[in-house]
N, C-alpha and C positions, 0 to 999 in steps of 0.2 A: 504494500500500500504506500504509505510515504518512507521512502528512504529514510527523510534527514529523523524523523522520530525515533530517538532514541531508547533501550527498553532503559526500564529505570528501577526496576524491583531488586532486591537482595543485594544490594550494593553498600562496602564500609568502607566510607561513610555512606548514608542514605541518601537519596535525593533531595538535592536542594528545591528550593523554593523557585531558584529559576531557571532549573532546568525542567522543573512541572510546569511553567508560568513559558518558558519556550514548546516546548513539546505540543499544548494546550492552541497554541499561537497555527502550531505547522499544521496542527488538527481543521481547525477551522478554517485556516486558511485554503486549506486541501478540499474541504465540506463546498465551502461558499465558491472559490474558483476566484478568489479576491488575494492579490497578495498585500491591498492598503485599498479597504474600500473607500469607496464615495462615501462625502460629506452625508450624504440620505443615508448612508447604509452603517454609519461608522458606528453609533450609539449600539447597535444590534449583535454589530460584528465583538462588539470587543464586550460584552455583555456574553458573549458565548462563549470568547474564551476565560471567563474569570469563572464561567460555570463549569463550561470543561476544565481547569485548573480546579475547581474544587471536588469534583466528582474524582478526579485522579486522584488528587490526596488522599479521598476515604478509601478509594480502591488498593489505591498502595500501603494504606496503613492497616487492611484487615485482611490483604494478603498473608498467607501464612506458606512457612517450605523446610523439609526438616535437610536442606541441601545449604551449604557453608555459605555465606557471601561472597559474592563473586569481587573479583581486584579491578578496579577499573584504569590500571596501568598494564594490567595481562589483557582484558579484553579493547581495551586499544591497540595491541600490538596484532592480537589476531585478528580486527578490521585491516590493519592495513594488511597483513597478509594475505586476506582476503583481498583487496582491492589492488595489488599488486600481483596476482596471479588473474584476477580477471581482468586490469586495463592493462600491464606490463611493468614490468621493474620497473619505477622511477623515485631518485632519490630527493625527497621533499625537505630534508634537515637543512 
């Protein structure tokens, strides 16, 4: 579905505030097909992601998993793994 969203469960540390408050953002933006609505639509638009943001939250926080918390300095390294065996070596440092 959308790429750029992030998963955000079982992570130490847990998800911040705003990487719920982005994620939330890429959701609706993906919904609507708006990446910065119209002045008419803006009130609605950002009204859904504060509700999407808060719907995440309770979901992330009654999440439950009897699996470790995952490192988000390993599961960075195996995106780019990933993404260097699908577009091709290239060195981004």
């Amino acid at each position: 579905m959308c790429r750029n969203i992030k998963t955000l469960f079982n992570f130490d540390p847990p998800a911040t505030e705003d990487e719920i408050q982005a994620a939330s953002l890429q959701f609706v933006r993906k919904l609507s097909g708006f990446n910065k609505p119209s002045k008419e639509n803006e009130a609605a638009f950002h009204r859904a992601v504060e509700e999407v943001a808060a719907v995440a939250r309770n979901l992330l926080d009654e999440l439950v998993t009897k699996a470790g918390p995952r490192n988000r300095e390993v599961e960075m390294e195996r995106a780019r793994a990933r993404s260097a065996k699908r577009f091709g070596a290239e060195d981004r440092t």
